[in-house]
N, C-alpha and C positions, 0 to 999 in steps of 0.2 A: 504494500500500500504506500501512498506517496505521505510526505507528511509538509507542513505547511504551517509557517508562524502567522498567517493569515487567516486561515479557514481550515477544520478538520471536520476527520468523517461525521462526530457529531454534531457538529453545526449545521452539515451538510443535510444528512439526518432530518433536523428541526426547520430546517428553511422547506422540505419536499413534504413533512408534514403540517407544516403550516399553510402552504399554497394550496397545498390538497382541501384542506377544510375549507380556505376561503373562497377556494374553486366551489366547492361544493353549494356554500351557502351563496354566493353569485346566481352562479346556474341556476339555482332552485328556482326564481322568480323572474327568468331572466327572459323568458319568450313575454311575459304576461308585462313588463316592463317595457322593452324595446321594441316588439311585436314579428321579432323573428327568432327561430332557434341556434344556439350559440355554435354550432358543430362541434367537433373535438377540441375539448382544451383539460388536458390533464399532465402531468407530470409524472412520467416512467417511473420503471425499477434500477436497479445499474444495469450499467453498460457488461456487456458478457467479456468474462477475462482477455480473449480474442480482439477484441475490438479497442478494448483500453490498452493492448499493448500494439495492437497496431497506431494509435495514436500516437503513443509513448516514441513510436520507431521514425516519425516525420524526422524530416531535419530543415529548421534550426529544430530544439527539442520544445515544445510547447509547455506553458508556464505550468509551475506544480500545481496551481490551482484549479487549474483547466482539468488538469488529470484527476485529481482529487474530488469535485465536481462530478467528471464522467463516472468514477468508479462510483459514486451513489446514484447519480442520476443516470440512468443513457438516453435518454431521450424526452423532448416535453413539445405540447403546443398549447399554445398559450393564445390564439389569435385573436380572440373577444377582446381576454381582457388588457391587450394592448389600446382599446379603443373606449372601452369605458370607462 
């Protein structure tokens, strides 16, 4: 695992659970609000070992945070609430 005087696994942890809930409670009302449905916006699981060390393998090497990040998160969409 990467480690990081910036941000660690538990942080990382606490920011995918906390967006998740406020995804959650967004969504809930969110067609009856704006008068259409929000499509996909949620925030993954980690990224599979495979893919965080193919990351890991770019060169220049990409910041520890980045890495650290992916290994909790792999993936998210987020596109509503970039607009609301």
């Amino acid at each position: 695992m990467c480690e990081s005087v910036l941000v660690d696994a538990e942080w990382v942890e606490e920011w995918r659970v906390s967006v998740t809930a406020l995804l959650a409670e967004l969504l809930g009302t969110f067609g009856q609000r704006f008068g259409f449905e929000p499509g996909v916006n949620a925030v993954g699981p980690p990224a599979s070992a495979e893919s965080v060390s193919a990351l890991a393998a770019l060169r220049p090497v990409p910041a520890r945070e980045l890495l650290l990040f992916y290994e909790g998160i792999g993936e998210g969409s987020l596109p509503v609430s970039a607009n609301v």
